[in-house]
N, C-alpha and C positions, 0 to 999 in steps of 0.2 A: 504494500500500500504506500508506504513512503517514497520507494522509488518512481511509484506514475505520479505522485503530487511532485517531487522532483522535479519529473521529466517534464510537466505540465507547466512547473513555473520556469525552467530553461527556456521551453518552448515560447511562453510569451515573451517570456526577456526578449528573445531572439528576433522573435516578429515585432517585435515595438510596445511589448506590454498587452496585447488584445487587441481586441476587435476597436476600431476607431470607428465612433458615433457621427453623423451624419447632425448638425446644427439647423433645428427649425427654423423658423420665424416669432419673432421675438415681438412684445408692445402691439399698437395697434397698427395693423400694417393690413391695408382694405384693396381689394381690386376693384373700381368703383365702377370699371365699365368694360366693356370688351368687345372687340366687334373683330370680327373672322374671313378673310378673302381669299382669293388666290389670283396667282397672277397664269392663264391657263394654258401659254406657248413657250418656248423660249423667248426671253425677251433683252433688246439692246438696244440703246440711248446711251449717246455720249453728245451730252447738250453743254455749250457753253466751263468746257473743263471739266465738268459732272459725268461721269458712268455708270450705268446700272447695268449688270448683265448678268442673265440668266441661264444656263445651257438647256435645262428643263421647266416643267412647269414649280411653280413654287407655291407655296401657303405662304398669308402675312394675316397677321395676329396683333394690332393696337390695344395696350390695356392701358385704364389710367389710373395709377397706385396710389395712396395716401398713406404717406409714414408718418405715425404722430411722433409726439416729443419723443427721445428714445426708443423707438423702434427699430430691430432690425429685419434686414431680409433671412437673415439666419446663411453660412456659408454653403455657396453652389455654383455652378458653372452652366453653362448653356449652350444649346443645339442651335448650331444657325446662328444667325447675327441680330446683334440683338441695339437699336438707336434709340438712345435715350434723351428725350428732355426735358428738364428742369423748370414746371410751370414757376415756382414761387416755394418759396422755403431753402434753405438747403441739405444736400446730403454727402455723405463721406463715403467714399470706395475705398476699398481696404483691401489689399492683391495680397496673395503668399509670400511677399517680402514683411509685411505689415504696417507698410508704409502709408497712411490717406493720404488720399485725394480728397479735395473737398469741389463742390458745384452746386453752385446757387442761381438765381435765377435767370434764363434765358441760358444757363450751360447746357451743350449736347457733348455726348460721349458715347462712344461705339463697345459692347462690349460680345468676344465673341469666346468660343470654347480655346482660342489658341493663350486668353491672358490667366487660364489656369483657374482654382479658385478665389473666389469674390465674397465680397460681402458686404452690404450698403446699411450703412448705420444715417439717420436720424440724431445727432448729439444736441439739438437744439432745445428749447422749450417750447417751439412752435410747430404748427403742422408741416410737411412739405409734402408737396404733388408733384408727380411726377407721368411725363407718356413712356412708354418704353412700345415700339413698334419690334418687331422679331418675323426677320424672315426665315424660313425655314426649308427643308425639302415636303412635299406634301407626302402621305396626309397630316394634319396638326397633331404633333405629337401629344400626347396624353399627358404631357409634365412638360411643358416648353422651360425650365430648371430643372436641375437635379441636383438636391439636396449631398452636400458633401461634407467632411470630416472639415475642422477646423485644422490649418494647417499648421498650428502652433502659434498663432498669433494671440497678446494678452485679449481676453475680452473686455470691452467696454465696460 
């Protein structure tokens, strides 16, 4: 018996201590609205310095969040490309260096699966709104985030 509790605490040692928990959504943090499209051919525009290209059909996904005082998104990453912006209030991004950013109002910011995990904190006492549009490959995934381990960053 003492050698599998042994073995069992090498084992975590080894792997990192256990299984790493996936961080929810924290305060009040609301999707107040959502509206659902697609874009249904390949599509290309390069208007004025601006590009959008497609090679297939795509989903596009507008939500618009409300973080209150202290809220967070809780740590995730995302399918697809995900443009953010900043109606009023602001918010803090937090990447696996655990470095913020902060964006306040009228800041856009792109955030896609390549900057790893994320996590947008609320530190304010005031509400902040935000759009986030997400384009994705169709169909709309069922989780346009996914819920990830804190990457060792302190918490809030």
């Amino acid at each position: 018996m003492r050698k599998r509790i042994l073995l069992a605490a090498v084992v975590a040692a080894a792997t990192g201590g256990g299984l790493a928990m996936a961080t929810a959504p924290s305060g009040t943090r609301t999707v107040d609205y959502a509206a659902t499209g697609s874009i249904p051919n390949s599509f290309h525009a390069n208007v004025d310095r601006i590009k959008l290209q497609t090679k297939d059909p795509a989903s596009v996904v507008t939500q618009a969040i409300t973080y209150g005082p202290g809220a967070s998104s809780g740590w995730h990453e995302h399918v697809g490309i995900v443009v953010v912006v900043v109606k009023d209030g602001s918010v803090t991004r937090y990447l696996s260096d655990c470095v913020g950013q902060t964006f306040s109002a009228g800041d856009v910011f792109v955030e896609t699966s390549a900057l790893g995990p994320m996590v947008l904190r609320n530190e304010t006492g005031t509400n902040a709104h935000v759009a986030a549009t997400f384009i994705t490959n169709p169909p709309v995934p069922q989780n346009l985030r996914i819920d990830v381990a804190n990457p060792g960053c302190p918490e809030a």
